[in-house]
N, C-alpha and C positions, 0 to 999 in steps of 0.2 A: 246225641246225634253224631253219626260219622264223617269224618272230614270230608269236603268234596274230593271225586278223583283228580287229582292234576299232577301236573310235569314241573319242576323249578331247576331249570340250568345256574348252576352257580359257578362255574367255572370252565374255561375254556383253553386248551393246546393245541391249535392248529381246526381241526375237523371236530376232535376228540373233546366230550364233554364230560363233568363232573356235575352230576346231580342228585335230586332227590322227588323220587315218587311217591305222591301219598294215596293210600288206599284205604279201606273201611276198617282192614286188620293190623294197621301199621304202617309204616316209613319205610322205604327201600333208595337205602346209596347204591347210586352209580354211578360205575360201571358196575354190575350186578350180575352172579354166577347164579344160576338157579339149580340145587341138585334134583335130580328125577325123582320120587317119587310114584313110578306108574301106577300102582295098587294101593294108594294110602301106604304107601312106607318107601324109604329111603334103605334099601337093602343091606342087612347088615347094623345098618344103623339104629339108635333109639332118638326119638327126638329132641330130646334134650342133649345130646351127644352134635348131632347137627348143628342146633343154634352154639352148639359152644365152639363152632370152627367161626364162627362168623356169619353164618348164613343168614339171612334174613326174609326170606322164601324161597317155598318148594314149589315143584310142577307136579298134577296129576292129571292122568288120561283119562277123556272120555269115552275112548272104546273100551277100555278094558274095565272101568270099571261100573260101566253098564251089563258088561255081563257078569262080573263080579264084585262087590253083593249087591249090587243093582241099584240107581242113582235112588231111584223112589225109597229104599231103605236105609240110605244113608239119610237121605231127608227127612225119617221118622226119627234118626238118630241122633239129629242135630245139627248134620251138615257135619262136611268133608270136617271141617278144624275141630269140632269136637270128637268125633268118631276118630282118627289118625292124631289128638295131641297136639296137636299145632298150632299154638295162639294165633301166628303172624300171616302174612298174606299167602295166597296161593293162586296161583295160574292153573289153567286146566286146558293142556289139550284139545282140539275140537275133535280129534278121531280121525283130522285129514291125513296124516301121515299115513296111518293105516289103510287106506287108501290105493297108497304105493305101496308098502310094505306085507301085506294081505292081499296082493292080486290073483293069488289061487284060488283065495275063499271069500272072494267079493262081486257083486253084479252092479256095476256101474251104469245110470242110466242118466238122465237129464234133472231130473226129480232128486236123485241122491243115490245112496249104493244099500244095497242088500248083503249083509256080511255069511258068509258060516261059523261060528263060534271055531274058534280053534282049541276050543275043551272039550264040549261034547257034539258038535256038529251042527246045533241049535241054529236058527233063522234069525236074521236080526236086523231091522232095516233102520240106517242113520238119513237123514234129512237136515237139510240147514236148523226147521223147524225142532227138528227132537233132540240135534247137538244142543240148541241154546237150552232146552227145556231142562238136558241132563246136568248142565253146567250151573243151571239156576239152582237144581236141587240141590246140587255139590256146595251150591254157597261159595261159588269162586270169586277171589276178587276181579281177577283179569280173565275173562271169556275170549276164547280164539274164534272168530268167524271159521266155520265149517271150509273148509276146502278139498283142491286135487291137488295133494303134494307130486309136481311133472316130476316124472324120472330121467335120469340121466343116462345114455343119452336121449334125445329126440331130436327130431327134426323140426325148422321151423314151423310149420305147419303144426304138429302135434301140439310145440310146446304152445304154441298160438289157439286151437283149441281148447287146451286143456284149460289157459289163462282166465281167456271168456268165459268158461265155465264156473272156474271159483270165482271171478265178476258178478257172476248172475246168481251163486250163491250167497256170496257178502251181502248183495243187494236183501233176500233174503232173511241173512243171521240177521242184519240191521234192525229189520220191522220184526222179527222174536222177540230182539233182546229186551229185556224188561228193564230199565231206568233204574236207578235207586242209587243214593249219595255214596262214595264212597268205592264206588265198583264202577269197571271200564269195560268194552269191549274191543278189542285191536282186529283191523283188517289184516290181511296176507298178502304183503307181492309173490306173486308168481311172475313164469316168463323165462324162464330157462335158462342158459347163458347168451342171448337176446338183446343186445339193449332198448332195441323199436320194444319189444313184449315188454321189456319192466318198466319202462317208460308209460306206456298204455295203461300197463296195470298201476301203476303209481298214481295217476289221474285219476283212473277209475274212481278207486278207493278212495282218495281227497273230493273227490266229487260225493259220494255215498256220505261221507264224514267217519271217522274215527275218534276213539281216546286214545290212541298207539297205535303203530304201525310195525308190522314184523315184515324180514326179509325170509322168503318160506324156499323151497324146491334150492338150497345149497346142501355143502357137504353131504352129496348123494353120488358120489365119482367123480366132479369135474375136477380136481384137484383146486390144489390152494391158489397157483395163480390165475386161475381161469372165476375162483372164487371174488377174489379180490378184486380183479376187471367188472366183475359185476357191483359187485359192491360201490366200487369208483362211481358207476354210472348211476345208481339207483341210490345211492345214501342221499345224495343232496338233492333230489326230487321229492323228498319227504318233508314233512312241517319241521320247522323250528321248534313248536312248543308240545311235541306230542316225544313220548316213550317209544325208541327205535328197537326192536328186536330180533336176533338173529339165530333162526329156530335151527335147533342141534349141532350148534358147533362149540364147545370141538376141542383142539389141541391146545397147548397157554399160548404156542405160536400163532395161531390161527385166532384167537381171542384179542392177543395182542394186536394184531393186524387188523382187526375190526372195529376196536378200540381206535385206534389213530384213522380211522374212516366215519368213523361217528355213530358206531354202534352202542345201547349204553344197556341189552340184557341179552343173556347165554343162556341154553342148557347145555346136557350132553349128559350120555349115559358113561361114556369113557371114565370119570375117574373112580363109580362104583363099579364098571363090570372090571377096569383092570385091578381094581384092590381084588378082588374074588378071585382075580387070576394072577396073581403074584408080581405084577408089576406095578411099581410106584413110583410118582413122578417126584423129583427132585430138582433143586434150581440148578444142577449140573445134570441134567436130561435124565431117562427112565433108570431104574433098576430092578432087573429079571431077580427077586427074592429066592428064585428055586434052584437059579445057578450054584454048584457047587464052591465055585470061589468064596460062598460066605458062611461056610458050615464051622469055621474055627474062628470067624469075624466078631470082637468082641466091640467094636465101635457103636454110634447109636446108627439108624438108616439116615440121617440127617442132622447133623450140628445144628441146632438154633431151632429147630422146629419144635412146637411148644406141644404134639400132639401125642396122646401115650405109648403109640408105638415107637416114638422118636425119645420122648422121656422115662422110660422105664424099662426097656429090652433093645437087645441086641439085635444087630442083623443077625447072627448067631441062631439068638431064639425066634427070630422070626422065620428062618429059613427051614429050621428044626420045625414047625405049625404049620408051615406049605408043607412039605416033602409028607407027614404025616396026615395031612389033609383035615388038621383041626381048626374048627369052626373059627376061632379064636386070631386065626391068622387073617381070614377075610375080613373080619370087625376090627382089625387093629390097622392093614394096609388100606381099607378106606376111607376109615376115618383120616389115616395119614394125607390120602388123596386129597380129599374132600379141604381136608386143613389146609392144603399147598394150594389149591384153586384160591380156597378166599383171601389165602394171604396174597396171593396173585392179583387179584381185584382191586385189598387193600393198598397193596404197593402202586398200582395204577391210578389209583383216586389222590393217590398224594403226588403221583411223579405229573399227573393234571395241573393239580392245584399249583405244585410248585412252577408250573411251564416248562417240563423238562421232560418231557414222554418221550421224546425222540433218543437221547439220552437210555434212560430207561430202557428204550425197545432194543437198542444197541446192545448193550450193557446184557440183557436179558438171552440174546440171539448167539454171543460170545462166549456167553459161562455154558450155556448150555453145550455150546459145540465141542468143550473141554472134555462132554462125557464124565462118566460116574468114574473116582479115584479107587484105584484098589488099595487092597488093606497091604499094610508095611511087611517085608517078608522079615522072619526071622520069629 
């Protein structure tokens, strides 16, 4: 029998919480990086390569991979964790981003939207009803209620529409969702940069009921302090005993800062698509791998980092596998990526526990402004 889903706050710094979520495929500490996933895979990556940065779940999408191989066949297959390898918990998407992100090949109505595949031009229609059904097949631990990820900008009015709409959806995903021990489903605030709209939707959703609660429609152009102001207003209108999530963000600054707001799960596609493009994030901020400066660099790309790009080559050789555009490069600076987020998380779950996040955040905000060291001349 799988554990019930629930939440256990075990430590506290200010807003910022140190916990632990249990779900039907395992235990997830937070504050918690989720790497993407959109297709059954972590790009670049093998799964057992993932769990060995630290991770402890993936995210996967429900629009894409309804069109690709299609939720009903992965459900012949065993569900998402046996098809993609991956013992421990998984989130999925509800397909509401797409939403925003697909508005050339989407028909939005009141009911739900009608997609165009963007493979082969195919017809595809999502619903609160057929989101929770794809998500059921996929075997997700955490189901995202169906929504309208609002785009940035809008107008009050819009984003005030748009709100009510994923209201009237949630309400919706809710009566889908199908029960069962072990497995959650999270509402969506919407509401734009708004506070009357996140405030609204914040009720809304505690009124429907949830297992978690995500902050949805950020990191879409408002920038990080206009991010932030929202966050201020809508974190602490949320439950005390429920999983907070804050959908695609982002930078470790921007994590950080969510973190000390009371946020306790991330995604973000950033640190697998910049491994793929030559940049790697380090505790003294990014480095451009393609740059010429590191073609004679015999250093590792980071002192201390336990991850094989950092323990076995060269910036040297790493710049040598960009420049030539060998696969080998991309699988080695994501991994690096991916390494530096979790230990990012991990550092944060201890500077909690210790009551020193503030500290921490300083400390963090400082080394990084120092910028990347160049190699020694001579």
């Amino acid at each position: 029998m799988p554990p019930s889903f629930h939440y256990d706050c075990l430590a506290r710094d200010g807003a910022a919480r140190l916990g632990r979520l249990h779900t039907a495929h395992g235990a997830i500490d937070t504050p918690a990086f989720m790497p993407v996933g959109t297709a059954a895979t972590v790009k670049a990556m093998q799964p057992e390569s993932v769990a060995a940065t630290g991770a402890q779940i993936l995210l996967g999408n429900t629009y894409h991979l309804m069109l690709r191989p299609g939720a009903e066949r992965i459900e012949r297959l065993g569900g998402l964790h046996r098809f993609m390898n991956w013992p421990g918990p998984i989130l999925t998407d509800s397909g509401g981003f797409q939403v925003m992100s697909l508005a050339k090949l989407r028909k939005l109505d009141a009911d739900g939207v009608t997609f165009q595949s963007h493979h082969d031009g195919s017809s595809h229609r999502l619903t609160p009803e057929r989101s929770m059904q794809i998500q059921h097949c996929l075997d997700a631990d955490i189901t995202m209620a169906f929504d309208e990820c609002t785009p940035f900008p809008a107008t009050p009015a819009q984003a005030a529409e748009s709100m009510r709409l994923s209201m009237r959806w949630a309400v919706r995903s809710k009566e889908a969702f199908v029960p069962r021990p072990g497995y959650g489903l999270f509402g969506i605030v919407q509401g734009g940069i708004y506070p009357d709209l996140r405030a609204e939707s914040a009720a809304a959703l505690q009124e429907i009921g949830f297992d978690g609660y995500a902050v949805g429609g950020l990191a879409v152009g408002e920038g990080q302090e206009a991010m932030f102001a929202t966050l201020d207003v809508t974190v602490p209108l949320l439950p005390q005993d429920r999983p907070r999530y804050l959908m695609g963000v982002g930078r470790p600054s921007d994590i950080i800062g969510a973190v000390q707001r009371g946020i306790d799960m991330f995604d973000c596609v950033m640190p697998t698509r910049s491994g793929r493009t030559a940049q790697a994030f380090t505790r003294r901020g990014t480095v451009n791998l393609r740059n010429a400066r590191h073609q004679d660099d015999p250093r590792p790309l980071e002192e201390g980092c336990s991850c094989p790009a950092c323990q076995r080559y060269s910036r040297a050789y790493l710049h040598h596998l960009i420049r030539c555009e060998e696969i080998l490069g991309a699988m080695l600076l994501t991994w690096h990526n991916l390494q530096h987020y979790q230990d990012l998380m991990r550092d944060l779950r201890a500077a909690i526990a210790a009551g020193r996040l503030g500290a921490f955040a300083a400390e963090a905000a400082a080394t990084e402004a120092l910028g990347d060291i160049p190699p020694l001349a001579g």
